[in-house]
N, C-alpha and C positions, 0 to 999 in steps of 0.2 A: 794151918794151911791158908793162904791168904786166898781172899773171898772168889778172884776172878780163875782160881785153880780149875773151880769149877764149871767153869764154860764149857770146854766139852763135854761134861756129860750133861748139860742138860741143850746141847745145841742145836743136836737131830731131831730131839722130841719136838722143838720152837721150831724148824725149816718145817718137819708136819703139819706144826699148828698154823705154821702162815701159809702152807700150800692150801689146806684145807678151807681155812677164812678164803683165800685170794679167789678159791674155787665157788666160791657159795655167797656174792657180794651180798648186802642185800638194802636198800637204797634209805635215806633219812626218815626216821620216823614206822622202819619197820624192819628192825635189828634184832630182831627175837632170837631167830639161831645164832647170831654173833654174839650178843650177849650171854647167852647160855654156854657158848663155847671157852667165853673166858671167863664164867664162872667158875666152870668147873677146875679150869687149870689152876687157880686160884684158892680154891679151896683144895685141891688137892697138893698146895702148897703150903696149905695150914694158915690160908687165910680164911678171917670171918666175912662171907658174899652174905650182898643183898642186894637181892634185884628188881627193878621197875620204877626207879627212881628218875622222875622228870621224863616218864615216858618208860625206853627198855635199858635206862641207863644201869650198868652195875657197879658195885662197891665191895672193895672185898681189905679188911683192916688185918693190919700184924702185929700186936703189943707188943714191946719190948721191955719195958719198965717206964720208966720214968727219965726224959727225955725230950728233943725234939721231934713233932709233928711233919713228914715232907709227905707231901700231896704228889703222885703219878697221875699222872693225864696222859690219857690213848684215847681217841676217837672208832669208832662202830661203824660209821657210816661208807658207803658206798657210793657211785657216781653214776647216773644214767647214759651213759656210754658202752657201747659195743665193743667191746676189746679187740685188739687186732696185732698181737703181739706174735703170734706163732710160737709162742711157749707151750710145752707140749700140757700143763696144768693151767690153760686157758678158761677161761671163764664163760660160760655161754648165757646166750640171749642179752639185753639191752642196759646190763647194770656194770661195772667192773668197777675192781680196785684204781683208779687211772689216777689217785694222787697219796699212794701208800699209805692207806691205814691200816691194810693185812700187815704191812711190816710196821710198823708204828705199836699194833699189838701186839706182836711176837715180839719185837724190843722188852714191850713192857712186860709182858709175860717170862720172860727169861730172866730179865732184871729181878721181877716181884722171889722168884727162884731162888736168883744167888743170894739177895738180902736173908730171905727163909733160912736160909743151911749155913747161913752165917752170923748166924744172933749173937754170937758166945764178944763179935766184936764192935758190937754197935748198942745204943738204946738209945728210946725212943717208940714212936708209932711210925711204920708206914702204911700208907691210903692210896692202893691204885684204883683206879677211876675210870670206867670204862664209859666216854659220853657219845648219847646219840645225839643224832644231824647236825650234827659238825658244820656240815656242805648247806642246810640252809641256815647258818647262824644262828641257831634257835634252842639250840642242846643244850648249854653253859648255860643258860637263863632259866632255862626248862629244870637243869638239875638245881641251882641253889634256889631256886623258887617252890623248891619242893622240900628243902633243909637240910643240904648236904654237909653243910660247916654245922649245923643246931645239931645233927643226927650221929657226925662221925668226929667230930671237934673240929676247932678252926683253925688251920695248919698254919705253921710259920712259915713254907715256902712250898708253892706249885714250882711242879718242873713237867713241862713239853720238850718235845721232839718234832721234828721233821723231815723224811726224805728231800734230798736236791738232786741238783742234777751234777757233783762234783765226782769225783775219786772218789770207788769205796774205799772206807778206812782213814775219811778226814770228818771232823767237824768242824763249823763254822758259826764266830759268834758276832753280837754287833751289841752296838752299845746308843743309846738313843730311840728314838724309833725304828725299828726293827720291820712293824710288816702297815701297811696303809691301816687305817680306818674305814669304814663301810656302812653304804646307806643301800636297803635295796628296795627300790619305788615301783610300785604299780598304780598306773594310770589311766583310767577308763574315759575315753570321749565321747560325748554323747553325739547324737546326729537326728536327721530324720530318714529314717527310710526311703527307699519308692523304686521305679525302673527305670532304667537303664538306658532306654529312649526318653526319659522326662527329665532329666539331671534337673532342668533349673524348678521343679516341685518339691525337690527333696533336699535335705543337705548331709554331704558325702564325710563321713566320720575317718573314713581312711584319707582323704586328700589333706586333711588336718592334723590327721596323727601324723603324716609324710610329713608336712612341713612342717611341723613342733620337732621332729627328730631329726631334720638337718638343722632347724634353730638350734638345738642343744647342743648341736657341735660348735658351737662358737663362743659356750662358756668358759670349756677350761683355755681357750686360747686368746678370749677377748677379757676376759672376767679374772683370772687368775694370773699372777706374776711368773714370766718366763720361769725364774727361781724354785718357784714354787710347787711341787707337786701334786701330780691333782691327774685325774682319770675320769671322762665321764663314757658309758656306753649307753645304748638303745640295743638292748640284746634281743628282744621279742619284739612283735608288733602283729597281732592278730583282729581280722574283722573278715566278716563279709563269709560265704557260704554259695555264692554262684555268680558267674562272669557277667551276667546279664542285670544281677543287683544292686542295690544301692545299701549298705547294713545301715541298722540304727547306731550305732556304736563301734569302736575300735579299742581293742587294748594293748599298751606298750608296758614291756620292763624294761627298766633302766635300772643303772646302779650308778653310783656316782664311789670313787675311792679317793682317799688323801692323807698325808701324813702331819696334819693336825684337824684338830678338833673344831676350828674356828673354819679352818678354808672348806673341811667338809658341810658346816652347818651351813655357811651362804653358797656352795654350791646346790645342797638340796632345797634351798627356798626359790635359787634361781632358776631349777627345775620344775617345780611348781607355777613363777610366773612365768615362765617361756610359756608352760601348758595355757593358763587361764587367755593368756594374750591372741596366743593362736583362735583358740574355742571363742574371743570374742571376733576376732577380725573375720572368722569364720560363718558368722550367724549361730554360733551352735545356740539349741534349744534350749541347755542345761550346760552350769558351770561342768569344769571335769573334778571326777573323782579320783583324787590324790591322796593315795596312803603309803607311809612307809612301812613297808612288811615286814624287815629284817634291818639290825643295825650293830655292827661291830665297832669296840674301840679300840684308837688306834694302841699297837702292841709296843709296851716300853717295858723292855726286861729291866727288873732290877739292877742298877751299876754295880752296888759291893757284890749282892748275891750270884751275878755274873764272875765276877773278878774270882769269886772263891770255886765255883765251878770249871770256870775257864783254867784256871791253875792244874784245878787235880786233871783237867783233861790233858794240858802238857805234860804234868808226871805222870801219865799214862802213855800218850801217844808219841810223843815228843815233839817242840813247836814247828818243825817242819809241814806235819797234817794237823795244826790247829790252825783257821784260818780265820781273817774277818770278813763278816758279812756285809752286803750294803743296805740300805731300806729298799724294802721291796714293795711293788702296790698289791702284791697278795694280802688275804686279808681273813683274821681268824676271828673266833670268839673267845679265845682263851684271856683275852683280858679282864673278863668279867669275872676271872674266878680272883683279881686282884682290889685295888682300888677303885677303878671304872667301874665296879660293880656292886659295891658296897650300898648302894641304895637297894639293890635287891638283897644280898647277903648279911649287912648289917655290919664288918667286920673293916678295920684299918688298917694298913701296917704288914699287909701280906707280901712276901717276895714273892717274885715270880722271875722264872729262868727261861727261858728259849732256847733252843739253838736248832740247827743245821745239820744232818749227817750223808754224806756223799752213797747212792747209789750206782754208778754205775762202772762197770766191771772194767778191768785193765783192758780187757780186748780189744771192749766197745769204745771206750777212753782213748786205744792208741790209733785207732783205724778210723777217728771221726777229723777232718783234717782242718788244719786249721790254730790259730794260736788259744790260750786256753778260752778267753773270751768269746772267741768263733765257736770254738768245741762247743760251751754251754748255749751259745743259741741257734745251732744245728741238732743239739739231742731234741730227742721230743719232749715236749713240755707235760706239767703236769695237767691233765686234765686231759687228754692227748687218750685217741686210742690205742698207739704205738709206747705208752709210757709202761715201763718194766726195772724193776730193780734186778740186780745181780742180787739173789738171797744168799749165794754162797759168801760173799766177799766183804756185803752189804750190814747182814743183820749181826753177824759178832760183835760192830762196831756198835750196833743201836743200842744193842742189851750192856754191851760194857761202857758206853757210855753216859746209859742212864743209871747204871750199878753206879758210878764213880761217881758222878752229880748227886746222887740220893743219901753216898756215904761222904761227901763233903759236906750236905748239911743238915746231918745227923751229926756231926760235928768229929768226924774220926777222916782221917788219909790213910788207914790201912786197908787200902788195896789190895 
């Protein structure tokens, strides 16, 4: 019986598992019932779980003999966002799924499934990989800093996933840089306190942090080559506690994104001297305190191990819904389970797969108006409180499409 026969019956248990997750977010760094939830499916898969890895990270291995090693990666975490979908299995209070890891999981959980019931056609090891906080960049580092490759062996190829915003039932791949690189800075300025009637006694930490954060607007425009990709934001900026105040301090996050290595690193130094220049022209009493708190690299799927993915996924879908991707300035940590990360991991030579899987329903697809381009920047985005995958139409595609990726490079196309 060829492997994907089995999709339907394990399809409705996986729409339960991702109704149940999508209902129950629960935000980075505190994924305990999620991670428990795909333990169990896991194990009850006849996979070997182990849990609290790099946090509430889970692992769950399926021996097959002797073989290649492919690495699944699904992310746990959740978004600090309100949900506002009107789906009648909405999520409540201030966390939701708003960028698909409930479906991201059921993928992998339905996939780790078909692999299970179908060993008689494959060997090898598969390793699904349940990582927390995802969303603050810190998961992937957290798990092989804990010895995820020492503990479960060092795979020959990671493969992700991720919802978009296309036709369910297409995947999309890219070849080069694939999703930006990521720095995320937090930036303390100091000040002097005082009142509000005294201004010129005191010096005001927020008029400084003001104007360091329309300065920063003028790196990626002044500083970087039209060509050249590059994002800088000032997302926060917090000080001060009464209208009549003067704070000691103000604090900014920024992130700075780009799709190389070099144009990210002089954008974060340039973030740093905008700050120090401001805090001097300012009077401040104390340089600023500049730390990078989070830092992703940029995502470069494997070209062959792409090529051999991308294949089985035309002989599966047909090249009609296989699509290319373009670099996007979204931005993961999944690279750190490849070569980027080898200074924490120890290991060389890892592929790694990416791709793209389209959520959203024929309906919502044909009644968003517009040519496809416009469609994709009228749905809601991810991260959006209005952001919703069709799971009817959506998740077949995720779990067969990560079944078909995992049994191209376990080195078999029997599908």
């Amino acid at each position: 019986m060829p492997v994907l026969d089995g999709l339907r019956e394990i399809l409705r248990p996986a729409v339960a598992f991702c109704l149940d997750l999508h209902q129950h977010p629960e935000l980075s760094g505190e994924e305990r019932r999620t991670a428990a939830r795909l333990g169990e499916w896991l194990r009850t898969a006849g996979y070997e779980v182990t849990g609290g890895l790099g946090g509430h990270g889970v692992v769950g291995v399926l021996r097959n003999g002797p073989g290649p090693r492919v690495l699944i990666r699904t992310e746990l975490d959740a978004l600090p966002v309100t949900e506002n979908t009107g789906l009648p299995y909405t999520s409540t209070g201030p966390v939701a799924h708003a960028c698909g890891h409930d479906v991201h999981m059921a993928a992998a959980a339905g996939a780790a499934s078909l692999l299970a019931r179908a060993r008689e056609r494959w060997r090898g090891t598969v390793v699904v990989v349940g990582q927390p906080a995802e969303e603050t960049l810190t998961g992937a580092r957290a798990l092989l800093a804990d010895g995820l490759y020492e503990r479960f062996g060092r795979p020959d190829t990671v493969l992700a996933q991720h919802t978009a915003p296309l036709p369910a039932g297409m995947v999309a791949h890219a070849y080069g840089p694939m999703l930006a690189g990521s720095a995320g800075i937090e930036a303390v300025v100091h000040g002097r306190g005082g009142h509000a009637g005294t201004p010129h006694l005191a010096v005001d930490p927020l008029l400084t942090a003001a104007a360091a954060a329309l300065r920063l607007q003028g790196v990626v425009s002044r500083e970087c080559a039209p060509t050249e990709p590059a994002l800088l934001n000032v997302g926060s900026l917090h000080a001060g506690t009464a209208a009549n105040l003067i704070p000691d301090r103000a604090t900014l996050g920024i992130t700075v994104r780009a799709l190389s290595e070099r144009t990210l690193d002089r954008m974060t130094a340039a973030v740093e001297r905008v700050l120090r220049a401001e805090c001097a022209a300012a009077g401040s009493p104390r340089e600023p305190e500049v730390r990078t708190v989070a830092r992703s690299p940029v995502t470069h799927p494997d070209p062959a191990a792409t090529a051999v993915v991308r294949e089985a996924h035309v002989r599966l879908y047909g090249a009609e819904r296989v699509a290319p991707w373009p670099p996007s300035m979204a931005t993961e940590d999944f690279p750190l389970y490849g070569d980027a990360g080898s200074g924490v991991h120890g290991e060389d030579g890892i592929a790694l797969v990416y791709w793209m899987f389209g959520v959203v329903g024929p309906k919502v697809w044909a009644r968003t108006p517009g040519t496809a381009e416009e469609k994709l920047a009228a749905l809601p985005p991810h991260h959006s409180p209005e952001f919703a995958a069709d799971l009817r139409t959506a998740l077949p595609t995720g779990i067969t499409a990560m079944t078909a990726a995992a049994l191209a490079r376990l080195g078999t196309d029997r599908i």
